[in-house]
C-alpha positions in Angstrom: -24.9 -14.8 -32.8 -23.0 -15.6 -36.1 -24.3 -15.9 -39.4 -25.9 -18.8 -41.1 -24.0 -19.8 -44.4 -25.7 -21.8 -47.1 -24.0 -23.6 -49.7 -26.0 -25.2 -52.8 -23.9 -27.5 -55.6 -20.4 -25.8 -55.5 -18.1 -27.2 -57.6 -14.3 -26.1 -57.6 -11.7 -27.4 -59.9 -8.2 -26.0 -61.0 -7.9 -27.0 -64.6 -8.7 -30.7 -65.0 -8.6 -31.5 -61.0 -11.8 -31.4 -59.2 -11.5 -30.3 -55.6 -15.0 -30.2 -54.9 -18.1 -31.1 -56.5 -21.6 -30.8 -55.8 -21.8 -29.9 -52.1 -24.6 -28.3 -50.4 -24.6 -27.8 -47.2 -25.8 -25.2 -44.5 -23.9 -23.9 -41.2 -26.4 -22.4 -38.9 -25.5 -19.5 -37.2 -23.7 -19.7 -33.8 -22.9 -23.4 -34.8 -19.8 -25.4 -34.5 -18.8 -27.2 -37.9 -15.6 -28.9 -38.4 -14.0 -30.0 -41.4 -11.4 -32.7 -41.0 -9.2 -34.4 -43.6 -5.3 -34.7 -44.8 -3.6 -32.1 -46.6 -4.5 -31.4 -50.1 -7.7 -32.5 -49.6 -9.4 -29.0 -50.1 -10.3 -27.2 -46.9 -8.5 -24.4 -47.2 -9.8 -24.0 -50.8 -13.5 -24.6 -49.6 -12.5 -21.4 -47.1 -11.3 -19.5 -49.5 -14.7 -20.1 -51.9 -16.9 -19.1 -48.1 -15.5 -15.3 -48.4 -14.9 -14.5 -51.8 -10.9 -15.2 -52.4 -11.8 -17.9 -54.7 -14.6 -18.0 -56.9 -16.8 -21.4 -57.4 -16.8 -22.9 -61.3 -20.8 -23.2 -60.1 -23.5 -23.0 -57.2 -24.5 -20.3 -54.4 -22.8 -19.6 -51.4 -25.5 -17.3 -49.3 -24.3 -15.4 -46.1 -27.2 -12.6 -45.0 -29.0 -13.3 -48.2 -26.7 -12.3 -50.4 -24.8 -14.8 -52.9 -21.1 -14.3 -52.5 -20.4 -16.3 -55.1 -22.0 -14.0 -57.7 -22.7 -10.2 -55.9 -20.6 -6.7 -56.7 -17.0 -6.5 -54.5 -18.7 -3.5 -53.2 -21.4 -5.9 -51.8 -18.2 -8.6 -50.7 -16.5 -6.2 -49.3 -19.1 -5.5 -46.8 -19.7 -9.2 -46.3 -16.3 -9.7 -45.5 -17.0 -7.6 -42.7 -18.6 -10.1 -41.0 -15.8 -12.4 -40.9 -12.6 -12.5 -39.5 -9.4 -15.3 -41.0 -7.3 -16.7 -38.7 -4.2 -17.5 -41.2 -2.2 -20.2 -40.8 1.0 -19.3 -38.2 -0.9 -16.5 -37.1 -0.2 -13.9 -39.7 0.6 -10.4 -38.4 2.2 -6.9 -39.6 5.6 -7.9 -38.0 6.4 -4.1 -37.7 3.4 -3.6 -35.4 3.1 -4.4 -31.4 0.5 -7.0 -30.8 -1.9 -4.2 -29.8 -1.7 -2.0 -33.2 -2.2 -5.5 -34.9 -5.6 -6.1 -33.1 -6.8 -2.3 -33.4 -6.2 -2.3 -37.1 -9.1 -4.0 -38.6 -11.2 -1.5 -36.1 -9.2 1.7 -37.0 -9.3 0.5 -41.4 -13.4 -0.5 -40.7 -15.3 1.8 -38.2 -15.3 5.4 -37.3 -14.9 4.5 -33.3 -12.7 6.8 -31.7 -9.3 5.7 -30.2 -10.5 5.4 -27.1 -13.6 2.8 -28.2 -10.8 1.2 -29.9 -8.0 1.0 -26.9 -11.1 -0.3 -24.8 -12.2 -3.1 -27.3 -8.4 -4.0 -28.1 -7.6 -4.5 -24.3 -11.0 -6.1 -23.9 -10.2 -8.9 -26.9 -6.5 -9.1 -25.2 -7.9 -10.1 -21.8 -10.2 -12.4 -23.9 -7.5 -14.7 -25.1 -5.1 -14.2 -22.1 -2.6 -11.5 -23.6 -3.0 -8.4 -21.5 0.6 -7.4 -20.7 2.0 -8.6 -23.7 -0.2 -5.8 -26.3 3.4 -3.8 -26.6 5.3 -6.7 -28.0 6.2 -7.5 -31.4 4.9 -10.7 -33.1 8.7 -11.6 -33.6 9.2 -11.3 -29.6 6.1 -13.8 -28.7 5.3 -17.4 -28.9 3.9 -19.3 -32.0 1.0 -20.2 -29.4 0.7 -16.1 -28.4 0.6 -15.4 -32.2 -2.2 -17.6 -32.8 -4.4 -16.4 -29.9 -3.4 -12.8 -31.0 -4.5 -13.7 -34.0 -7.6 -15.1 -33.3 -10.3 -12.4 -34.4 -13.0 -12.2 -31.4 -14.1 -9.2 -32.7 -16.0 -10.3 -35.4 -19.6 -12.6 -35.8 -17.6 -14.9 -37.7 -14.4 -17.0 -37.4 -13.0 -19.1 -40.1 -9.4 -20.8 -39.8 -7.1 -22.6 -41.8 -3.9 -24.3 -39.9 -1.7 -26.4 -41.6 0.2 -27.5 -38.3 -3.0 -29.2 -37.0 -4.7 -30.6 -40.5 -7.7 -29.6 -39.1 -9.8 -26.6 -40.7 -12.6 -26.0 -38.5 -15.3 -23.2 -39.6 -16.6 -21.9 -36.3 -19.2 -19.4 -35.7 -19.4 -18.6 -32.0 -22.6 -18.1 -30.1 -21.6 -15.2 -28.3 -20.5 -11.4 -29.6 -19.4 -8.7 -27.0 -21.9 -5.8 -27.8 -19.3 -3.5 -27.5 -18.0 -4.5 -31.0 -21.2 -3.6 -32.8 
């Protein structure tokens, strides 16, 4: 499934240094894209301008039909949605077992009971091999656990940033489990 993002003629600066300018491009849904390059090159900024956290100096970004670049943060909130960030190290509520970290986006996002949520959270652990683990703390697990923990299966849409690889693929995956809907 995924969601098909087009991109017409953004342009990104930061004062007098252009990070990007003029590109239009368009990720079909359920496709693979990879962006490669060094650091500082602007991948994670290009992210960043895909869901909202930075806006473009021009052009459209369009996920669903709707131009993120320009809409209501009522109207990015709910686009956001559709998306989950996998941050760079893995990025979790260090007070929280690995389980609570993985049910929070369901509990802050939809009304499904804690039993929905206990099923999808143990269904996402088994997905990326952590079943066993959902009690620890992110402090008590490997940097490779963190990231899998981390990755968000659970929604249409994955974008991740990592510094340690200086690779920032944008991936959309072809298949949803339809008990997430």
């Amino acid at each position: 499934m995924g969601v098909e993002i087009q991109v017409d003629h953004l342009t990104k600066s930061f004062g007098k240094q252009l990070i990007w300018g003029d590109v239009t491009l368009t990720i079909p849904a359920g496709e693979i894209c990879v962006m490669l390059g060094p650091s500082g090159t602007g991948k994670s900024v290009f992210l960043k301008c895909l869901i909202g956290l930075l806006k473009p100096d021009e052009g459209t970004i369009m996920i669903e039909g709707l131009d993120i670049a320009n809409c209501s943060e009522k109207d990015l909130y709910e686009v956001r949605k559709l998306f989950g960030v996998l941050f760079q190290d893995g990025a979790m509520f260090g007070s929280m077992s690995l389980y609570d970290n993985v049910a929070f986006p369901l509990r802050e996002h939809t009304k499904k009971s804690e039993s929905e949520i206990h099923n999808i959270v143990m269904e996402k652990m088994d997905l990326v091999g952590l079943v066993g683990a959902e009690d620890k703390l992110p402090g008590e697990i490997s940097g490779g656990m963190r990231k899998r923990r981390a990755w968000p299966v659970h929604w249409s849409s994955t974008l991740r940033s990592s510094s340690s690889t200086s690779r920032t693929p944008v991936w959309t995956p072809s298949v949803r489990p339809s008990s997430t809907s």
